[in-house]
N, CA, C and O atoms as a Maestro MAE file, in Angstrom:
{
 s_m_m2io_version
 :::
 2.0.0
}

f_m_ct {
 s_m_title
 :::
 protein
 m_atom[296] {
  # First column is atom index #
  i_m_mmod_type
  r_m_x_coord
  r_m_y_coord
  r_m_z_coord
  i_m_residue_number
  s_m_chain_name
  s_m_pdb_residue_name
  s_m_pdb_atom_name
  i_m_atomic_number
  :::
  1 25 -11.679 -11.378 18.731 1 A "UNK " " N  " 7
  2 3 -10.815 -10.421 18.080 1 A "UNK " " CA " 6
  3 2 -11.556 -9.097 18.008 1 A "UNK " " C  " 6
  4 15 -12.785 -9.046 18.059 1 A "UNK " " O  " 8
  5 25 -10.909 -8.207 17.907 2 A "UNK " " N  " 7
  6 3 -11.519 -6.740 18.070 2 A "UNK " " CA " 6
  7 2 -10.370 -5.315 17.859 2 A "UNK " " C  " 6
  8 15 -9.365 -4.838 18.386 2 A "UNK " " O  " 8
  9 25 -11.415 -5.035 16.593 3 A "UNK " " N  " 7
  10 3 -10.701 -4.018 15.610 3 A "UNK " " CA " 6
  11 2 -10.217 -2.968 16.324 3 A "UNK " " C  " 6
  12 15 -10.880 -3.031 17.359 3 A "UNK " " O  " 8
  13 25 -9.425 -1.975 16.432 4 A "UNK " " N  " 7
  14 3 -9.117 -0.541 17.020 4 A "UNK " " CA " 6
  15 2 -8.267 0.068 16.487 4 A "UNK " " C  " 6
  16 15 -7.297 -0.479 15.963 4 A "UNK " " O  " 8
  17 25 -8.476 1.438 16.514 5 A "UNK " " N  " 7
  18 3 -7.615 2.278 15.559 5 A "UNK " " CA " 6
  19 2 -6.529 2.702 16.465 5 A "UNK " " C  " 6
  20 15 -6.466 2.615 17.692 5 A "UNK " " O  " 8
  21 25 -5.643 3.202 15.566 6 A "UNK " " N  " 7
  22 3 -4.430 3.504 16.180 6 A "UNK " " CA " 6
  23 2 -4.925 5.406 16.531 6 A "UNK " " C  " 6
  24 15 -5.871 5.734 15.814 6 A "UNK " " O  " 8
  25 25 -4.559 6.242 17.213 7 A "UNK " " N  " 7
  26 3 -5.181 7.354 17.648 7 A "UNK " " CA " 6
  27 2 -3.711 8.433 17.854 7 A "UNK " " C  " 6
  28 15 -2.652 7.882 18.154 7 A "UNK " " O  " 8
  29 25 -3.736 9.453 17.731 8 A "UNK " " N  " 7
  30 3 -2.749 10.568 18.714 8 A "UNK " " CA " 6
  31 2 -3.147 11.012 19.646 8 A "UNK " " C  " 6
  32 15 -4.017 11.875 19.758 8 A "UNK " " O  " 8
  33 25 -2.283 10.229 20.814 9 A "UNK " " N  " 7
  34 3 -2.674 10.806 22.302 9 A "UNK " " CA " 6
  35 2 -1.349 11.533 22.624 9 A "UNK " " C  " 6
  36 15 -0.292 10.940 22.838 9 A "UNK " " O  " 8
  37 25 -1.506 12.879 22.639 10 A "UNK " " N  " 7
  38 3 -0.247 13.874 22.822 10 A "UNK " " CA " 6
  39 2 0.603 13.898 21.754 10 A "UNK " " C  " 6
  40 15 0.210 13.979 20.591 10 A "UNK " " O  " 8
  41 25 2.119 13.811 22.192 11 A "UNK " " N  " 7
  42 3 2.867 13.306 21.079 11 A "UNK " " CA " 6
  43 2 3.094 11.656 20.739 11 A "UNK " " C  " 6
  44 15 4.102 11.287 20.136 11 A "UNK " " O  " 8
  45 25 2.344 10.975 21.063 12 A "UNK " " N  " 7
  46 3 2.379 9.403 21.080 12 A "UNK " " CA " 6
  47 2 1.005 8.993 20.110 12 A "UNK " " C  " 6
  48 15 0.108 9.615 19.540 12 A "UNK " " O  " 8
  49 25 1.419 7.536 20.292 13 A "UNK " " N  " 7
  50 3 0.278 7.069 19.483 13 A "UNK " " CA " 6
  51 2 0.101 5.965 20.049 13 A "UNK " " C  " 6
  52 15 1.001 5.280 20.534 13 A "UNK " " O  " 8
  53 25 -1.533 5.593 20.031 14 A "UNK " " N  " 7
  54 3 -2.475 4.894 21.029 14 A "UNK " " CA " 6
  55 2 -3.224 3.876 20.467 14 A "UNK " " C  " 6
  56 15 -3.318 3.891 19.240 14 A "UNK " " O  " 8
  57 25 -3.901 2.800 21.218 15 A "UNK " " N  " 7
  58 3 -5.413 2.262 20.978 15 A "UNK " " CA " 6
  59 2 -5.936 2.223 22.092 15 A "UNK " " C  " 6
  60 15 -5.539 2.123 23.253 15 A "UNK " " O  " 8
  61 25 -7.113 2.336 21.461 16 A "UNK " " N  " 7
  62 3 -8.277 2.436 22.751 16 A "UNK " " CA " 6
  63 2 -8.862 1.433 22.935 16 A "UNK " " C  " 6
  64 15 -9.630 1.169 22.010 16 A "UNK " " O  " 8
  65 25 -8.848 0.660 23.810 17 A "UNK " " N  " 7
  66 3 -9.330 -0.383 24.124 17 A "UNK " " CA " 6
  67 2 -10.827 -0.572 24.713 17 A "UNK " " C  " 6
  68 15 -11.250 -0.053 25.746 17 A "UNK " " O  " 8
  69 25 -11.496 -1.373 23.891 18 A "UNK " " N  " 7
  70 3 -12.982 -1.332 24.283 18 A "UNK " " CA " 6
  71 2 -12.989 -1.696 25.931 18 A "UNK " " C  " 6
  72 15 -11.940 -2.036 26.477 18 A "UNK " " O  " 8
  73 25 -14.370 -1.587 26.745 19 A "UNK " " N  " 7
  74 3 -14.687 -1.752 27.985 19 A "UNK " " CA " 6
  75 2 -14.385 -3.156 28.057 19 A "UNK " " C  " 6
  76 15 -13.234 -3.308 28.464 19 A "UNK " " O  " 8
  77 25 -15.050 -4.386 27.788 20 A "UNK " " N  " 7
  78 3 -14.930 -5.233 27.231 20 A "UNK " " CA " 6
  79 2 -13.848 -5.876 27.410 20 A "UNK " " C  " 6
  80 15 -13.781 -6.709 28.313 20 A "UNK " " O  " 8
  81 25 -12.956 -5.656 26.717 21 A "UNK " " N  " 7
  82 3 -11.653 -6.202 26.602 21 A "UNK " " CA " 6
  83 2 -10.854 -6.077 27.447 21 A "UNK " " C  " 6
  84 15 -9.871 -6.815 27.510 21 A "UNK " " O  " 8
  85 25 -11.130 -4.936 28.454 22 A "UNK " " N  " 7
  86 3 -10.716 -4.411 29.559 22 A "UNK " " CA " 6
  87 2 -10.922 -4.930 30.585 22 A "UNK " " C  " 6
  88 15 -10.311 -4.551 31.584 22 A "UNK " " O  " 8
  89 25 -11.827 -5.934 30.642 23 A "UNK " " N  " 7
  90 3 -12.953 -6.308 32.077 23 A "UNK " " CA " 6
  91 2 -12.345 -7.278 31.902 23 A "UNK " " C  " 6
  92 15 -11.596 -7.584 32.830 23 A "UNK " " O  " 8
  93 25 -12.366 -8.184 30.704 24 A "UNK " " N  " 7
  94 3 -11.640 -9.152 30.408 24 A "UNK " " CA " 6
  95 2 -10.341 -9.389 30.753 24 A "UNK " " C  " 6
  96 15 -9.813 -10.474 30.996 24 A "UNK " " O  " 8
  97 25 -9.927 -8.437 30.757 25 A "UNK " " N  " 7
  98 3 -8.146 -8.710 31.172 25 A "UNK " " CA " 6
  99 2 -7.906 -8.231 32.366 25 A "UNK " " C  " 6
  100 15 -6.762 -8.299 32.816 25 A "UNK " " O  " 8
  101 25 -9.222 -7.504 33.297 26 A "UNK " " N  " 7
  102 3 -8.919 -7.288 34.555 26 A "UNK " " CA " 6
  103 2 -7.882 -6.378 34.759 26 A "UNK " " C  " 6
  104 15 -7.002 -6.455 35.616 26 A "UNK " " O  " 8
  105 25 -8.074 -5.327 33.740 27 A "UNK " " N  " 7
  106 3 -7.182 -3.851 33.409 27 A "UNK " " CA " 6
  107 2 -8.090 -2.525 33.520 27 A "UNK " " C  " 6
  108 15 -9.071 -2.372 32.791 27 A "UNK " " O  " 8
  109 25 -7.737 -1.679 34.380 28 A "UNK " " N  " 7
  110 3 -8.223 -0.708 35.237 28 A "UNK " " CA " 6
  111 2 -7.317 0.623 34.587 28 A "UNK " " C  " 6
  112 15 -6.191 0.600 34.092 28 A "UNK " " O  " 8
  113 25 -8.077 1.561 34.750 29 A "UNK " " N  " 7
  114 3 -7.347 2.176 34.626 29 A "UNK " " CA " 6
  115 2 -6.314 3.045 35.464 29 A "UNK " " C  " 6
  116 15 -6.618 3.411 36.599 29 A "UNK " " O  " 8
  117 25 -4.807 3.447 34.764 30 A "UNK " " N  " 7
  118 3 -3.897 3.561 35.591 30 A "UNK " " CA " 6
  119 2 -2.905 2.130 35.678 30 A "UNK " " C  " 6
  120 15 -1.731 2.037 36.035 30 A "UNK " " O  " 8
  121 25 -3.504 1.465 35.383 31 A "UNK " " N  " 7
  122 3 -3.085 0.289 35.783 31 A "UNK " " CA " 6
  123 2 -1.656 0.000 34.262 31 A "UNK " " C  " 6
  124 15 -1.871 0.357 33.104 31 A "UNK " " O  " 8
  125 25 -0.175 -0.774 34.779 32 A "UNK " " N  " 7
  126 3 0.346 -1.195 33.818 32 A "UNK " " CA " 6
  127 2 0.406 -2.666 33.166 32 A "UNK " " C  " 6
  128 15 0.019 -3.624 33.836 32 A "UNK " " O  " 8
  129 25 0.833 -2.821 32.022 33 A "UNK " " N  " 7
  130 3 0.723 -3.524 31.230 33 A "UNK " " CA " 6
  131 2 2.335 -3.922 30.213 33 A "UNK " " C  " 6
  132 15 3.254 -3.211 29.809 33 A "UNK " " O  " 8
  133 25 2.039 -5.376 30.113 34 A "UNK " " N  " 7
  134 3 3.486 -6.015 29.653 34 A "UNK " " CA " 6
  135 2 3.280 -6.154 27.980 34 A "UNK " " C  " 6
  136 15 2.640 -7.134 27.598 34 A "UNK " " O  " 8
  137 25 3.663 -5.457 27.233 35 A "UNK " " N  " 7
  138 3 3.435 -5.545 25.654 35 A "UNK " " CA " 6
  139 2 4.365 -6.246 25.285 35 A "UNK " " C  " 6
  140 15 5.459 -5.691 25.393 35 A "UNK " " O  " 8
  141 25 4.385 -7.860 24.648 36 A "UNK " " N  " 7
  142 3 5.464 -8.005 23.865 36 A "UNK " " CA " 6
  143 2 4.882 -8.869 22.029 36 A "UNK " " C  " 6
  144 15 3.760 -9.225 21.666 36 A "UNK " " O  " 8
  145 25 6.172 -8.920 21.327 37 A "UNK " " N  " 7
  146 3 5.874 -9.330 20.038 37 A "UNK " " CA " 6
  147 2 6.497 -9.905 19.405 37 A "UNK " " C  " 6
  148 15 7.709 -9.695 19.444 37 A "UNK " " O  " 8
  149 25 6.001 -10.825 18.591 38 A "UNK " " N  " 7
  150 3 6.198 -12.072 18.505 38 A "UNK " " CA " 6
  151 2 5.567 -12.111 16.444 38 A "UNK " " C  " 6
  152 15 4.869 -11.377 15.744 38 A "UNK " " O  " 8
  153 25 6.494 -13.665 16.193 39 A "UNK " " N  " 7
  154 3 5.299 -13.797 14.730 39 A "UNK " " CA " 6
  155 2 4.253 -13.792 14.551 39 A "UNK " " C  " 6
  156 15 3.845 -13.715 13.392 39 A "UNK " " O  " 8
  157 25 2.988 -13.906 16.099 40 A "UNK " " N  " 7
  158 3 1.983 -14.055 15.295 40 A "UNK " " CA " 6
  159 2 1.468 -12.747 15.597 40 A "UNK " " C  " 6
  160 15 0.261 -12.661 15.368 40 A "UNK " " O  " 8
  161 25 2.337 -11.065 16.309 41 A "UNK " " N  " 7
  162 3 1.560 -10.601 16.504 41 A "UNK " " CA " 6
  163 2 1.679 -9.819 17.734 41 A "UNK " " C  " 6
  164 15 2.531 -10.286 18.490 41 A "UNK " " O  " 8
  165 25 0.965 -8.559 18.253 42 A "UNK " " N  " 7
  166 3 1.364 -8.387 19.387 42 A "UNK " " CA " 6
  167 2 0.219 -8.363 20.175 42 A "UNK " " C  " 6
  168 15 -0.980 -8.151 19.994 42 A "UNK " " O  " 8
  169 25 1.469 -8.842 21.766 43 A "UNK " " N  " 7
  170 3 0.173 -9.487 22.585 43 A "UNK " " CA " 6
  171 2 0.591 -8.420 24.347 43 A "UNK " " C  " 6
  172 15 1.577 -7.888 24.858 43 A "UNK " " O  " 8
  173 25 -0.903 -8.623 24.680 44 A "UNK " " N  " 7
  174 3 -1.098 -6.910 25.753 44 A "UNK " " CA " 6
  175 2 -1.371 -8.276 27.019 44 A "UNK " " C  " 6
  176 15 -2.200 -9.162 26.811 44 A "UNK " " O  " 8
  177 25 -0.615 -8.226 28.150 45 A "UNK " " N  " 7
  178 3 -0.901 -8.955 29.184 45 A "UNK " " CA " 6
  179 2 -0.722 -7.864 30.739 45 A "UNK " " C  " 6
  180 15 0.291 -7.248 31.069 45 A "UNK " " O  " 8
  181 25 -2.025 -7.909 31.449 46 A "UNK " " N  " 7
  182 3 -1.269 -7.502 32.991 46 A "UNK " " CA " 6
  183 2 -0.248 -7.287 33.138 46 A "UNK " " C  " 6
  184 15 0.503 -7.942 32.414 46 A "UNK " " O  " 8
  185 25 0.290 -6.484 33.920 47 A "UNK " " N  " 7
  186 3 1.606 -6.651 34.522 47 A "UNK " " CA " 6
  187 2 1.590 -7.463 35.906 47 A "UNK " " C  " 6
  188 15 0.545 -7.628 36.535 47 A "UNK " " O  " 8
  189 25 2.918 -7.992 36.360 48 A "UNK " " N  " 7
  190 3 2.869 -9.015 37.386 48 A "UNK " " CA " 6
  191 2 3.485 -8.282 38.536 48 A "UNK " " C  " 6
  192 15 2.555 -8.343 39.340 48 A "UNK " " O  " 8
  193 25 4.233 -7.772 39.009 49 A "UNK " " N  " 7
  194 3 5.450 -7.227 39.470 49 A "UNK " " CA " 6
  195 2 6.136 -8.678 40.282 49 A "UNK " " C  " 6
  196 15 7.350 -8.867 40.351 49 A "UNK " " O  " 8
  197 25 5.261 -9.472 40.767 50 A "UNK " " N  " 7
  198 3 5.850 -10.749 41.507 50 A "UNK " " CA " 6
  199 2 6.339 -11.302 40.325 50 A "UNK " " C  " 6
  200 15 7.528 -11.567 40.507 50 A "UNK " " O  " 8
  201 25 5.937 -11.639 39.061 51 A "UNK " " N  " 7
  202 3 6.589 -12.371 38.177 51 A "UNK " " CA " 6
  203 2 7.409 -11.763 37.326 51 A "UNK " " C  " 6
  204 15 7.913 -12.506 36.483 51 A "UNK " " O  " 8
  205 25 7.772 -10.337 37.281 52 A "UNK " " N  " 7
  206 3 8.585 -9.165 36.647 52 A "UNK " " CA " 6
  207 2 9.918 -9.552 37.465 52 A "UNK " " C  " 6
  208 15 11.028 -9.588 36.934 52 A "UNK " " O  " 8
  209 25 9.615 -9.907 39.155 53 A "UNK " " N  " 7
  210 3 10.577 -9.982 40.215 53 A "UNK " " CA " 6
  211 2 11.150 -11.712 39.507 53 A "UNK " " C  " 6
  212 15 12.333 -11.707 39.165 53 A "UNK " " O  " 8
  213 25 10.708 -12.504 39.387 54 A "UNK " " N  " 7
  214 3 11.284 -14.054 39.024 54 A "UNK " " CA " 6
  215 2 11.664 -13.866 37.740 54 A "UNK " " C  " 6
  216 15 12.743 -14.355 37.404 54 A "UNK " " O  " 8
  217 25 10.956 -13.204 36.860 55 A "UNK " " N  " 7
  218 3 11.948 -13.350 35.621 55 A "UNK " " CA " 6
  219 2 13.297 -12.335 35.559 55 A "UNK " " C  " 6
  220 15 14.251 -12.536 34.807 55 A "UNK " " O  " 8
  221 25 13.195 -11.296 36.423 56 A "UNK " " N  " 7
  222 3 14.282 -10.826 36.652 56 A "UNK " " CA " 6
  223 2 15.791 -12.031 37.136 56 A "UNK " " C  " 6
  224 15 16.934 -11.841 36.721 56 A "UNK " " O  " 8
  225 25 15.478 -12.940 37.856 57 A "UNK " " N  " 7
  226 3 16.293 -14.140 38.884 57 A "UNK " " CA " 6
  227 2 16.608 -14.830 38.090 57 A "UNK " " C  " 6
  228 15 17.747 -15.297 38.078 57 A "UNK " " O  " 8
  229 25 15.563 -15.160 37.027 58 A "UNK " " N  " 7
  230 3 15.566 -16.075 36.056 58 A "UNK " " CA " 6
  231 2 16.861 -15.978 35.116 58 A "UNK " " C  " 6
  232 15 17.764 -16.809 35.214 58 A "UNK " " O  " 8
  233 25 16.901 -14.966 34.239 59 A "UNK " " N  " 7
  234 3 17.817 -14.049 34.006 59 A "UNK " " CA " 6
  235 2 19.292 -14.234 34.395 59 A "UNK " " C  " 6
  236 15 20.171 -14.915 33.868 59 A "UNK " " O  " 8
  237 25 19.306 -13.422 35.481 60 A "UNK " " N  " 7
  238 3 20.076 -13.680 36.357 60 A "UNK " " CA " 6
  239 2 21.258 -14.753 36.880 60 A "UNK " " C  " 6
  240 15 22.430 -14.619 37.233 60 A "UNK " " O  " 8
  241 25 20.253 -15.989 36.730 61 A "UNK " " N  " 7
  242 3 20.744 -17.337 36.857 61 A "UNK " " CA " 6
  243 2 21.302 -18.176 35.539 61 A "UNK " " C  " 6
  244 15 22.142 -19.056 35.351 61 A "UNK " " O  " 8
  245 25 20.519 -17.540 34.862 62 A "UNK " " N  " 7
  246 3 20.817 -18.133 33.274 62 A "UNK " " CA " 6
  247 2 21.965 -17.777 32.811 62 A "UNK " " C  " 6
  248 15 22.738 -18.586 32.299 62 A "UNK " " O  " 8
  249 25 22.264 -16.268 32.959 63 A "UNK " " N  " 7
  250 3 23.624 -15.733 32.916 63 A "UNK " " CA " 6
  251 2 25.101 -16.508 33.330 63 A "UNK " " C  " 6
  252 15 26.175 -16.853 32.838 63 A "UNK " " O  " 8
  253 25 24.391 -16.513 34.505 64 A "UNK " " N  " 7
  254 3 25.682 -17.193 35.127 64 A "UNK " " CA " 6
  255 2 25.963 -18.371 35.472 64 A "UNK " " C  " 6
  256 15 26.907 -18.845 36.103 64 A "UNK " " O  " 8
  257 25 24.562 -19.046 34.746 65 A "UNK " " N  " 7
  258 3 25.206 -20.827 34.698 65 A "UNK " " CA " 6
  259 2 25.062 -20.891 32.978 65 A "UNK " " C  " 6
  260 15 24.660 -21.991 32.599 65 A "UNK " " O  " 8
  261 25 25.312 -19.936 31.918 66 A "UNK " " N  " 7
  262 3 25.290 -20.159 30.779 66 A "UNK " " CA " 6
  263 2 25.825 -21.529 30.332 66 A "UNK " " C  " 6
  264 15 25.345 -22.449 29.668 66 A "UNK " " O  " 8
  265 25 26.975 -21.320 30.935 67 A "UNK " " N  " 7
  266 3 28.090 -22.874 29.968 67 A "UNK " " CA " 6
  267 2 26.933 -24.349 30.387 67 A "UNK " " C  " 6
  268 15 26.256 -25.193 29.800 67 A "UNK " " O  " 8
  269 25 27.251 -23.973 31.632 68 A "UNK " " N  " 7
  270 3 26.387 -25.809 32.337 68 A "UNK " " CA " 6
  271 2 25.045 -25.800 31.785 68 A "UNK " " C  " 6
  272 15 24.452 -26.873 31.672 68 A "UNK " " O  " 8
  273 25 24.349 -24.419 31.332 69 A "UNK " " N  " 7
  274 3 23.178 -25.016 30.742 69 A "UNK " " CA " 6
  275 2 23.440 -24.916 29.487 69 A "UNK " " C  " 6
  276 15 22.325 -24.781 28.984 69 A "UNK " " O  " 8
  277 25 24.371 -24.891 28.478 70 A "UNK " " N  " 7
  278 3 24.244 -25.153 27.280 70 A "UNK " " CA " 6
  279 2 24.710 -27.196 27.424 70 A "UNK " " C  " 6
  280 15 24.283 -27.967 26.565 70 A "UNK " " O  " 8
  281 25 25.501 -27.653 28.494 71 A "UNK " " N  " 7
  282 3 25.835 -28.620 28.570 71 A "UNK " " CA " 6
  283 2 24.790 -29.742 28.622 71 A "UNK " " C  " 6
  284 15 24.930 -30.869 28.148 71 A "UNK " " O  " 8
  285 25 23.500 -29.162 29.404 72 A "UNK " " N  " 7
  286 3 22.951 -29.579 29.899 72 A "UNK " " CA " 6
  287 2 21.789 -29.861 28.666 72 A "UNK " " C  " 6
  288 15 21.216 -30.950 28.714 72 A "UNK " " O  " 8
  289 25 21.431 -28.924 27.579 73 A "UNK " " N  " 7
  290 3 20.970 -28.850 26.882 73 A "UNK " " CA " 6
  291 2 21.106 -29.780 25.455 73 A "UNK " " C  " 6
  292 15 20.338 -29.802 24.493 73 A "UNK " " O  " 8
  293 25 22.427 -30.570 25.689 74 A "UNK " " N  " 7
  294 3 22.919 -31.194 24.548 74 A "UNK " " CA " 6
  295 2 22.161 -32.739 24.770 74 A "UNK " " C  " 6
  296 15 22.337 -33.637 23.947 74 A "UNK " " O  " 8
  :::
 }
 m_bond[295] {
  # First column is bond index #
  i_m_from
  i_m_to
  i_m_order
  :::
  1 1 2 1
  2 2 3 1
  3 3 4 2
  4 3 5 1
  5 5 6 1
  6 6 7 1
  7 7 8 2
  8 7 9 1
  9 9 10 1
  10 10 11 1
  11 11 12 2
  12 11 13 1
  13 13 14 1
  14 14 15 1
  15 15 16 2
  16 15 17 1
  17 17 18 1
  18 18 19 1
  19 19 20 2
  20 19 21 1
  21 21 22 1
  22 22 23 1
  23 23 24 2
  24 23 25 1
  25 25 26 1
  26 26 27 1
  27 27 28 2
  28 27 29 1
  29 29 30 1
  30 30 31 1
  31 31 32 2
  32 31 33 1
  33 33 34 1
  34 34 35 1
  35 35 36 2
  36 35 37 1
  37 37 38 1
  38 38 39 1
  39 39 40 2
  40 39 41 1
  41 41 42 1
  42 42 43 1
  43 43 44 2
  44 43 45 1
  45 45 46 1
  46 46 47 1
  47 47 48 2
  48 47 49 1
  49 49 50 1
  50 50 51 1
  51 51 52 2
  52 51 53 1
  53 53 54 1
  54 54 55 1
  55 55 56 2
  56 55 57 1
  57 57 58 1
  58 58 59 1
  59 59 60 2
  60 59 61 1
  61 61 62 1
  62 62 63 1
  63 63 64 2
  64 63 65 1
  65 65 66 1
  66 66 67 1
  67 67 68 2
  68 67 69 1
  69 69 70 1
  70 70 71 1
  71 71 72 2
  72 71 73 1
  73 73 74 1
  74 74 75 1
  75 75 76 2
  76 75 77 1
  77 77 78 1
  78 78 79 1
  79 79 80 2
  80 79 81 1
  81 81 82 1
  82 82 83 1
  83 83 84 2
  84 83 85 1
  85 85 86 1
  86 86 87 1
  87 87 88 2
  88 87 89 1
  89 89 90 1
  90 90 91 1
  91 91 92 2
  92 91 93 1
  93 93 94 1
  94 94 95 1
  95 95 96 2
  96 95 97 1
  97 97 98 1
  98 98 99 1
  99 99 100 2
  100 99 101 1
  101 101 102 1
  102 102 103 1
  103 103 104 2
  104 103 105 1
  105 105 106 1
  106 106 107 1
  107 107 108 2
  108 107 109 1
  109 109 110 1
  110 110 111 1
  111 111 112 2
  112 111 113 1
  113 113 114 1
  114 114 115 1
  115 115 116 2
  116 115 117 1
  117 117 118 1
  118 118 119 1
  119 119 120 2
  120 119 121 1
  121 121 122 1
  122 122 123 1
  123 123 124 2
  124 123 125 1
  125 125 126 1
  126 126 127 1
  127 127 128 2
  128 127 129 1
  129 129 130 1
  130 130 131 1
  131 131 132 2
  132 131 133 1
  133 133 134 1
  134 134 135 1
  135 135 136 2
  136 135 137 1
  137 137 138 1
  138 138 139 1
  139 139 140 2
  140 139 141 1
  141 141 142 1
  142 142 143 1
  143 143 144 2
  144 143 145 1
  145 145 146 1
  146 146 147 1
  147 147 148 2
  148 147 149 1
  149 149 150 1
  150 150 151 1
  151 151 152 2
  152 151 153 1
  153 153 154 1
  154 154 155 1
  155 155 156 2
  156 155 157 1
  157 157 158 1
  158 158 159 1
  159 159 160 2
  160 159 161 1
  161 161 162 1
  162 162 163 1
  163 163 164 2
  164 163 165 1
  165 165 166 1
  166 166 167 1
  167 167 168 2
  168 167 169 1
  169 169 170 1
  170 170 171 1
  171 171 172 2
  172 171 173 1
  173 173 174 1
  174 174 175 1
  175 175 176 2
  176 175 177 1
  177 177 178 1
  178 178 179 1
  179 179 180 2
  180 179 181 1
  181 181 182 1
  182 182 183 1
  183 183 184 2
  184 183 185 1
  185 185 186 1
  186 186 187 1
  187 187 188 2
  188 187 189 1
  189 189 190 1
  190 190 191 1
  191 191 192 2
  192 191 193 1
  193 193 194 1
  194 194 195 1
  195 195 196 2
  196 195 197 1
  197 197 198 1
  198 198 199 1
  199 199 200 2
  200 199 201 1
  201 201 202 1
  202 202 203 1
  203 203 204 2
  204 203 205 1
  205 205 206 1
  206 206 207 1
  207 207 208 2
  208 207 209 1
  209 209 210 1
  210 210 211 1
  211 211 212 2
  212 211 213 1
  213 213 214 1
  214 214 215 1
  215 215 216 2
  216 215 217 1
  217 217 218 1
  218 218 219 1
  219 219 220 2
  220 219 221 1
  221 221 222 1
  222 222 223 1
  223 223 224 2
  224 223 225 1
  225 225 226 1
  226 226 227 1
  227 227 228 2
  228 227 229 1
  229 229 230 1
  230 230 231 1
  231 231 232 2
  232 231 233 1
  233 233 234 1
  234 234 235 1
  235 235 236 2
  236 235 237 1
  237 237 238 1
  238 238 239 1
  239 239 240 2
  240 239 241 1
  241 241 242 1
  242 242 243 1
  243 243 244 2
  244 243 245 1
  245 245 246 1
  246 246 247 1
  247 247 248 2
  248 247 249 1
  249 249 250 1
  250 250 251 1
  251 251 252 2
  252 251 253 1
  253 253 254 1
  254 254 255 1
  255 255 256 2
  256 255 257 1
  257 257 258 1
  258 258 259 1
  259 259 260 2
  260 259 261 1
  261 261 262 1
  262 262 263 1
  263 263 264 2
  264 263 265 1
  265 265 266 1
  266 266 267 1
  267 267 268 2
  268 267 269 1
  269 269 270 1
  270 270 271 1
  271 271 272 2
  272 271 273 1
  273 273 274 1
  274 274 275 1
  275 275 276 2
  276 275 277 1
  277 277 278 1
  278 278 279 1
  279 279 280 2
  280 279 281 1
  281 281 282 1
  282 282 283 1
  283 283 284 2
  284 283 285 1
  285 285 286 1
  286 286 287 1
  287 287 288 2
  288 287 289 1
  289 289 290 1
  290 290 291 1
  291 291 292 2
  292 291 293 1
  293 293 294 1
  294 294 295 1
  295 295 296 2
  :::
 }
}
């Protein structure tokens, strides 16, 4: 775990992420990133674009077999 302040970068607001944590997650800079949040918290992952592309399908499919998978689900 590892503390960081929240910062003003322009009109936005930031954290700076140690080197560290960076190497660790194999995050470069320039590079994007998938933020999402949840109860326990928010969590910073790579971005995929191959798996941005399947959960897009995913989606997609879920939509339009809604009924048969709620059927399917019982």
């Amino acid at each position: 775990m590892v503390k960081v302040k929240i910062r003003k970068i322009g009109n936005s607001l930031g954290a700076i992420l140690p080197a560290d944590t960076l190497s660790r997650l194999q995050i470069e800079e320039g590079d994007e990133v998938l933020v999402s949040v949840d109860e326990e918290g928010i969590r910073l992952t790579p971005y995929d674009p191959d798996f941005e592309d399947s959960l897009t399908a995913a989606r997609a499919g879920m939509k339009k077999y809604r009924n048969a998978l709620k059927k399917l689900a019982k």
